[in-house]
N, C-alpha and C positions, 0 to 999 in steps of 0.2 A: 198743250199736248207734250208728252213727255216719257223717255222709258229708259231706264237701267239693266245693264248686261253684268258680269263678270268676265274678266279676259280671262285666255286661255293661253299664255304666253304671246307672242311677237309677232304681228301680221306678216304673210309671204308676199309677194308680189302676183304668184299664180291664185292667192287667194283671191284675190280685190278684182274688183268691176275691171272688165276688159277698159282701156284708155279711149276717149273721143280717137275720130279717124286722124292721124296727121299727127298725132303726138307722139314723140319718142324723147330717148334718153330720160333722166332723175326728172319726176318722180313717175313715169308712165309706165317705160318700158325697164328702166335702169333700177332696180333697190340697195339698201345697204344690207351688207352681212349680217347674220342676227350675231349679238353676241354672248359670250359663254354664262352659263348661268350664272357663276360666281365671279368678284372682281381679282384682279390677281394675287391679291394677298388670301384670299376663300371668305373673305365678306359677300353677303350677298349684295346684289345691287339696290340700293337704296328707290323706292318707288317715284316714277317722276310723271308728277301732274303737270298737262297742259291744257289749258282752257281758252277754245278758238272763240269770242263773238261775233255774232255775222249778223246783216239786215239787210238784204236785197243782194248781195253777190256772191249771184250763182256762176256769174262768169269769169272766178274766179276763187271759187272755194275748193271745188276739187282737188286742184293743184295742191293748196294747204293743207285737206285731209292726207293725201299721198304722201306728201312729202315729213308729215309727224307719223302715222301709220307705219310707214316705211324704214323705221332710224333702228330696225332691229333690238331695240331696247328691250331687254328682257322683261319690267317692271313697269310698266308705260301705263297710266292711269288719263284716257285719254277727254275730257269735256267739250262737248257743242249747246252753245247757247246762244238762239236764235231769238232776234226780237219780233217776230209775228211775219216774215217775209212773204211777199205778194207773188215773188218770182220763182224760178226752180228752186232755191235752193232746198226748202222741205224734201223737192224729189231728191236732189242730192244726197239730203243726211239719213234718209230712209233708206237710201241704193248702200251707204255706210254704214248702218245703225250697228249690221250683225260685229263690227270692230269696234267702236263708241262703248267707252264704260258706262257713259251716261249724255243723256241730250234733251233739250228741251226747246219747244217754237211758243212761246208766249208775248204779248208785249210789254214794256218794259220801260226805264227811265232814262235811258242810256246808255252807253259804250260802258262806262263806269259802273252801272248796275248789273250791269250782262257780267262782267268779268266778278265782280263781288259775288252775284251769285253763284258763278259758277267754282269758287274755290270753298263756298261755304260748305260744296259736294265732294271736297277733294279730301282724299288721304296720303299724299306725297310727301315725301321728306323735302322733294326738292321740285320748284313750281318753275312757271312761266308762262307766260299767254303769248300766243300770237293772233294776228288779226287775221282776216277770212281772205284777205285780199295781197299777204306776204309768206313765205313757205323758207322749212328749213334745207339747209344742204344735208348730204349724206353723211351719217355717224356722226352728230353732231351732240346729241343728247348723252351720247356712251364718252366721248370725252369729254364734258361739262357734268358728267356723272360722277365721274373719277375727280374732276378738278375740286368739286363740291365736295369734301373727303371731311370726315368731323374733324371740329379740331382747324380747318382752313378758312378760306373765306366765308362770307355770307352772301356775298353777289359776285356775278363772273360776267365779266361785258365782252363779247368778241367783237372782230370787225363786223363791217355788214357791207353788202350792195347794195347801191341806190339802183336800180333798177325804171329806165322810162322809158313805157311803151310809146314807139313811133309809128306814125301811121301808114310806113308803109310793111307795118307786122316787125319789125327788125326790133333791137333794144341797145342803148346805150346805157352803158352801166359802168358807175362810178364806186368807185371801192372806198369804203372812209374806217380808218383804224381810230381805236379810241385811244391811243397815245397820240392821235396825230389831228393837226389844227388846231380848230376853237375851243377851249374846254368848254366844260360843264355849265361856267358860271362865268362873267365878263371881270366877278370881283369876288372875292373869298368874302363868304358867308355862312360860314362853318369854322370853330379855331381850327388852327392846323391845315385851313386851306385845301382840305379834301375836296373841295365840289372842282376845284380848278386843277384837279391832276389828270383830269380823261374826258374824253367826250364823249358823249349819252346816247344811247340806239336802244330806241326799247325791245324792236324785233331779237336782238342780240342780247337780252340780258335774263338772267336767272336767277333766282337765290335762292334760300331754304325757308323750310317755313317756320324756324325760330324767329328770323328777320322778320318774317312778313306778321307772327303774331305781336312781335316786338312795336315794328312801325305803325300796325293798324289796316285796314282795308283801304281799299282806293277812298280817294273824296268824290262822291258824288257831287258835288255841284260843280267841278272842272271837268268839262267833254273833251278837251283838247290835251292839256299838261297834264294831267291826273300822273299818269307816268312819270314828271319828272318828280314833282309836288311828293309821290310816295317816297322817291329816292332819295327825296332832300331829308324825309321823316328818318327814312331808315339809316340813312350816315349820320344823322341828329344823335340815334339811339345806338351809334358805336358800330355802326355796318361793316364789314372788314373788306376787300373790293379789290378782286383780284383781275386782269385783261390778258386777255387771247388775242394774237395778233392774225389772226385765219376770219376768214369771212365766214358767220356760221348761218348768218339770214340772207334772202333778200329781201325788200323793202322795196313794192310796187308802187310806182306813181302813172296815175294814171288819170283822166279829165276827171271821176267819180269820188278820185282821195280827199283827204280831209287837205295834206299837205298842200296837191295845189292849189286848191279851190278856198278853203279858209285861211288863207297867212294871214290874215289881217283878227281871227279872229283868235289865233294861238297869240298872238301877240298881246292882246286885250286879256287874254286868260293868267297869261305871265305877268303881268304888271301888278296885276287884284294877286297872282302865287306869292309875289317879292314883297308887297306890300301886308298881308298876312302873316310870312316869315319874321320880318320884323320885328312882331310884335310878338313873336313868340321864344323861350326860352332857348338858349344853344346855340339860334343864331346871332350873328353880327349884328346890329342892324345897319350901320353905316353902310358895308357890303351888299345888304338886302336893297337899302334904300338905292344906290349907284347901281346896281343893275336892273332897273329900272329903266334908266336911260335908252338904252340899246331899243327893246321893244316899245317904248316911247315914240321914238324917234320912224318907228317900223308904222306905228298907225297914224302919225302925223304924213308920212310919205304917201300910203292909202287915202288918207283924206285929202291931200291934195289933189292925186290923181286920178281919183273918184270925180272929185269937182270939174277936173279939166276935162275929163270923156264927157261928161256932163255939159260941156258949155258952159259952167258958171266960174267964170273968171273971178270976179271979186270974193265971191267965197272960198276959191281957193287961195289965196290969198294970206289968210292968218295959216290954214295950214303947212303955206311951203316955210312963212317965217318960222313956224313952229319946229319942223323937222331938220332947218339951217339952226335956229339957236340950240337943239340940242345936239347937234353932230359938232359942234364950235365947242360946247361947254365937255363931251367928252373928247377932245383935243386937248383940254387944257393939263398943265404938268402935275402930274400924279394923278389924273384922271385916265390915265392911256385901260388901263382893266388890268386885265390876267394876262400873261404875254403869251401867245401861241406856242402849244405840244411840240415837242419835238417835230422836225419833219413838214410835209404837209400832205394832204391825202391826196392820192393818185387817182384819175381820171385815164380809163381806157375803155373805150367805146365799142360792143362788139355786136357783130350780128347775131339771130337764130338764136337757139336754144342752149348756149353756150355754158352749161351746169356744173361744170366739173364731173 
């Protein structure tokens, strides 16, 4: 199932479906200003495609649509690609459709496939996806608009908040800048050491679609890294990479995310990225090979403690040595990685609805 609209400039807030009971402020009751047709030099605004995929959360897509619908964007080329969802969300993106440049409910091969297809629809100068389950702040698109300017970068990462629901309804939310802590990469594997200048939030990142014809589509056979795996493509292919210090996403966790529920299995997906890198032209390999380690060390710690919930003592066993010999061998000198971003990210925990 599937259907195509034309927009008619920038959703209003009085347009869009009345909000569930009990919600207020961005994006329910609060919207951004639309903004002026032209940018301030009389360029128009350059078109900007966002392709949400979603599969079973409905209780948490609205938010998402509101919060892109919302960004006053004058040129907003907007995508929903559903992989066959059991639960509301079909009601959802139907209660939406009349603002949706395009949407589709099919099933599909993955997170990876939902997002490929959906920019295969796109005609934006300048893209981004976000997931059905993370929503933008206000005016976020209009100055990632402007930053995108020809001539400047090719990707633009802002901050973002980690956002985790608590169960007594409250949120604690951690603000992470991407000049600040871990970078990119434990080890430069890129000359020039580009992957180790920032840290990586996919909800927060953007670029144009010279980059993205440049680097290629997502790789489908990574459900987890695809995200970072494009990014290592497109700095490969000369990416240029500019950082916003504002928080422009938030990034829900929640029991049903991949974050918390699969670590162990983003870490398996990184290892098979680093190991692939490798062997491929532009990268280091040395640097490809050593950051390895790190998520290494992340599924030997799972398998141990898989084993020990389990009661099987002896099998875990090779796994703990496994997880102490690699944390020892990146101890050693000249093994230390990347040295941490300037700074470190700030952790402030707040109640309600806190949106700016």
């Amino acid at each position: 199932m599937s259907e195509t609209r034309r927009r008619a400039g920038p959703a209003s807030l009085g347009e869009l479906p009345a909000p569930p009971a009990g919600r207020k402020g961005w994006p329910w009751t609060v919207g951004s200003e639309s903004l002026p047709d032209c940018l301030p030099d009389g360029r128009p605004w350059p078109r900007f495609t966002v392709v949400t995929p979603t599969l079973n959360q409905a209780e948490y897509l609205e938010e998402t649509l509101r919060s892109v619908l919302l960004q006053g964007y004058p040129d907003l080329e907007y995508i929903v690609v559903d992989g066959g969802s059991t639960d509301r969300t079909l009601e959802i993106i139907e209660r939406y459709s009349p603002w949706l440049d395009r949407w589709v409910s099919e099933p599909d091969r993955g997170q990876s496939d939902a997002i490929n297809k959906g920019f295969r629809m796109s005609t934006g100068r300048l893209r981004a996806w976000l997931n059905s389950d993370d929503s933008y702040y206000p005016g976020v698109l209009g100055r990632v608009g402007q930053c995108l300017r020809p001539g400047g970068p090719d990707i633009v990462f802002g901050a973002m908040d980690k956002v985790t629901l608590m169960p007594d309804a409250s949120e604690a939310i951690v603000t992470s800048l991407p000049t600040q802590g871990e970078p990119m990469h434990m080890f430069p594997i890129l000359p020039g050491d580009e992957g180790s200048r920032f840290h990586f939030f996919q909800p927060a990142m953007f670029w144009t679609d010279d980059i993205w014809s440049a680097a290629g589509e997502l790789d489908e056979r990574y459900h987890y890294v695809m995200d970072l795996e494009w990014c290592n493509r497109a700095l490969a292919k000369g990416a240029r990479v500019e950082t916003m210090e504002e928080p422009l996403a938030r990034f829900t966790l929640h029991p049903g995310s991949k974050s918390q529920e699969y670590e162990y299995r983003f870490a398996r997906e990184r290892v098979r990225m680093y190991l692939e890198l490798a062997r491929r032209p532009h990268f280091r390999t040395a640097g490809c090979l050593l950051s390895v380690l790190k998520p290494m060390q992340r599924l030997s710690t799972y398998g141990y403690e898989r084993c020990r919930r389990e009661g099987r003592i002896l099998a875990a066993a090779p796994w703990r040595v496994a997880a102490l010999s690699i944390k020892g061998l990146r101890r050693l000198p000249g093994l230390g990685g990347a040295p941490h971003l300037q700074g470190s990210t700030s952790a402030s925990p707040r109640d309600g609805k806190d949106l700016r």
